[in-house]
C-alpha positions as CSV (number, residue, x, y, z in Angstrom):
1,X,-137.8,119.6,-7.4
2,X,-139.0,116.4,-6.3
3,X,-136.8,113.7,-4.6
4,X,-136.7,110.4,-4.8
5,X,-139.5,107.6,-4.9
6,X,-139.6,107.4,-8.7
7,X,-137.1,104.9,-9.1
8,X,-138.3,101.0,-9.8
9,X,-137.8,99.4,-6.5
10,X,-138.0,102.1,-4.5
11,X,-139.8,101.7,-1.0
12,X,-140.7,98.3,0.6
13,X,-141.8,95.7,-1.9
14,X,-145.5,94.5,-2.2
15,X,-146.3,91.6,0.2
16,X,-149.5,89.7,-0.8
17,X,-149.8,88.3,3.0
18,X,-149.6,91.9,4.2
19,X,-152.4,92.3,6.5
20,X,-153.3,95.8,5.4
21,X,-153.3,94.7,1.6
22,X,-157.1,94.1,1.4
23,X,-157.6,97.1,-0.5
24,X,-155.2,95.6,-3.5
25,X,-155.5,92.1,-2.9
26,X,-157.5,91.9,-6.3
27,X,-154.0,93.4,-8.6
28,X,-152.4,89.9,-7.6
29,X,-152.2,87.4,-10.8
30,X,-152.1,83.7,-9.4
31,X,-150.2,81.5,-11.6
32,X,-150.8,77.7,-11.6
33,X,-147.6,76.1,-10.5
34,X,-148.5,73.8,-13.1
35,X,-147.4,76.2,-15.8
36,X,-148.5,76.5,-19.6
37,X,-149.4,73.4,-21.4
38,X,-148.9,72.5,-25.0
39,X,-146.2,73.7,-27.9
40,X,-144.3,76.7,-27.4
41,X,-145.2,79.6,-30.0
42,X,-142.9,79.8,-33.3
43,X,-139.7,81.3,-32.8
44,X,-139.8,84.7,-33.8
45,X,-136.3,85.6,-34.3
46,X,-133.9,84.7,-37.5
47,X,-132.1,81.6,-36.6
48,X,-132.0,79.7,-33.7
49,X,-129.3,77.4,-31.9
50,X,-130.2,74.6,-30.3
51,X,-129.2,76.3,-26.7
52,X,-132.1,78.2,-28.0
53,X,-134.3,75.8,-29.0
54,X,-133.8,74.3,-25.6
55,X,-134.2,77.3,-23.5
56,X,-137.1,78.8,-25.5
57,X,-138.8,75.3,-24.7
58,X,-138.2,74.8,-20.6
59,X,-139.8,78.8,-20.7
60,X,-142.6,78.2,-22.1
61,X,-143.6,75.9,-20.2
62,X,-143.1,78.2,-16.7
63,X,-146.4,79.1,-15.0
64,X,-145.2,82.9,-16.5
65,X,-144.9,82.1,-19.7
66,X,-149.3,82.0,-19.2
67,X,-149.1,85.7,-19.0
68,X,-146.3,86.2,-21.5
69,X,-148.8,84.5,-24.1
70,X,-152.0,87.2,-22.9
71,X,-149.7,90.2,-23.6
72,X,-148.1,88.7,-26.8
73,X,-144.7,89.0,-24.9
74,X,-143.1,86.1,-27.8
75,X,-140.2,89.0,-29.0
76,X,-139.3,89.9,-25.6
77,X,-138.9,86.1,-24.0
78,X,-137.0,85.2,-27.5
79,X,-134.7,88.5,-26.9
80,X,-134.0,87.3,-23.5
81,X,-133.5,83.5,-25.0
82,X,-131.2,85.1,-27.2
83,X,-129.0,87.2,-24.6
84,X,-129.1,84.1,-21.7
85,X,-127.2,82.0,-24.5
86,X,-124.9,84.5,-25.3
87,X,-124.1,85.2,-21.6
88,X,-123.7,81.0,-21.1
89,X,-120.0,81.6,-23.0
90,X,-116.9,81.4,-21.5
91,X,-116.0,84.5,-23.4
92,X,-119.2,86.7,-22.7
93,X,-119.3,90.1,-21.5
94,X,-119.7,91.1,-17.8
95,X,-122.4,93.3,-18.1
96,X,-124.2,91.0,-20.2
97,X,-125.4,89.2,-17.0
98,X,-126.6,92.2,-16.1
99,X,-128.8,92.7,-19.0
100,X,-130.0,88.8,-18.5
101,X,-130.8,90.2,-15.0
102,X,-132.8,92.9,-15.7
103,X,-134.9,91.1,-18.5
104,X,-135.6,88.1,-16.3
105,X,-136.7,90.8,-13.5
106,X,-139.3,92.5,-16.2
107,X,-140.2,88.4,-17.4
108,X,-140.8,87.7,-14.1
109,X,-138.4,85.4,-14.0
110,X,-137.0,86.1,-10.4
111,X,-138.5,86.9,-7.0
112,X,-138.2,90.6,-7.2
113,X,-139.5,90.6,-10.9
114,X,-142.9,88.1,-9.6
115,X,-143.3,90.8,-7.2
116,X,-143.0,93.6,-9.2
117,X,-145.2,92.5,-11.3
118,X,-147.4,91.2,-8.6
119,X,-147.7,87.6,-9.6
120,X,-148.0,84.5,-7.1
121,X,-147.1,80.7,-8.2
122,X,-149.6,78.7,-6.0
123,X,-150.7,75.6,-5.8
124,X,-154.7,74.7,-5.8
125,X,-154.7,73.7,-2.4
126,X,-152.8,75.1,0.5
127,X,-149.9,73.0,1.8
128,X,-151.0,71.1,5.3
129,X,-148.5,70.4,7.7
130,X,-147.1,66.4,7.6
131,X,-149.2,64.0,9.6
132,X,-148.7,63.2,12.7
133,X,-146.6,66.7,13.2
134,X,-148.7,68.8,15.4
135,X,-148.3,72.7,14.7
136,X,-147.8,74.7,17.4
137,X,-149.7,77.8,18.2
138,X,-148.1,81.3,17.9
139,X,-147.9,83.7,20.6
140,X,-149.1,87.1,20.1
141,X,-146.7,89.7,20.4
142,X,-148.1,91.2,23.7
143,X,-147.8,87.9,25.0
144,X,-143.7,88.2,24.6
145,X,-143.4,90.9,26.2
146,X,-142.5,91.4,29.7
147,X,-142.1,94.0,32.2
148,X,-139.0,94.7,33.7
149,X,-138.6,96.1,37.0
150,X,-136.2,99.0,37.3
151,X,-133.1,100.4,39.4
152,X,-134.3,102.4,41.9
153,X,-137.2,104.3,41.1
């Protein structure tokens, strides 16, 4: 029976500026830090507070909430809405944060859920150092190292 490696997270986590990633650098989704203009979709849940309101707002306008809107994700980010107020209470359940957790993992709400779902925030550009700072170069690693005599031989 097979072991392990069919859980979520298991093994290392994708890195986009891996240098052996050329052969999926094409599955990253770059988001414009900018986020998602205009009016947030209706509200597709019975009632709505105005913790709601105000949360279901601020979301949509995350760079994610672009990608929410291609896969007609409305339920699931309300659902999420829904549970983050609820775990805001004083009285709330403990493992209603975990729930909150695990939805804004699968949103991609969180590092480990951008990853997961392999999705960059970037600007246009790429940030230059400040002016008048000079960068330094890096060594190479082989450069580092260093040979150490040994004891008696």
């Amino acid at each position: 029976m097979p072991r392990g490696g069919a859980r979520t997270r298991s093994g290392p986590a994708p890195d986009p500026e891996a240098l052996r990633r050329e052969r999926d650098a094409g599955e990253w989704t770059v988001l414009p830090i900018e986020g998602r203009q205009g009016e947030p979709p209706a509200w597709p849940l019975l009632g709505q507070s105005e913790r709601e309101a105000e949360l279901w707002g601020l979301l949509w306008r995350k760079p994610q909430a672009l990608m929410w809107e291609r896969f007609g994700q409305e339920l699931e980010v309300a659902l999420y809405v829904r549970r983050l107020a609820e775990a805001e209470e004083p009285d709330a359940r403990v493992n209603l944060s975990t729930l909150v957790r695990q939805m804004a993992d699968s949103l991609g709400l969180t590092t480990p859920g951008m990853r997961s779902n392999r999705w960059r925030i970037t600007r246009d550009e790429e940030p230059r150092p400040a002016a008048g700072r000079a960068v330094a170069p890096r060594a190479s690693a082989r450069s580092r190292l260093k040979v150490v005599p040994s004891d008696g031989e």
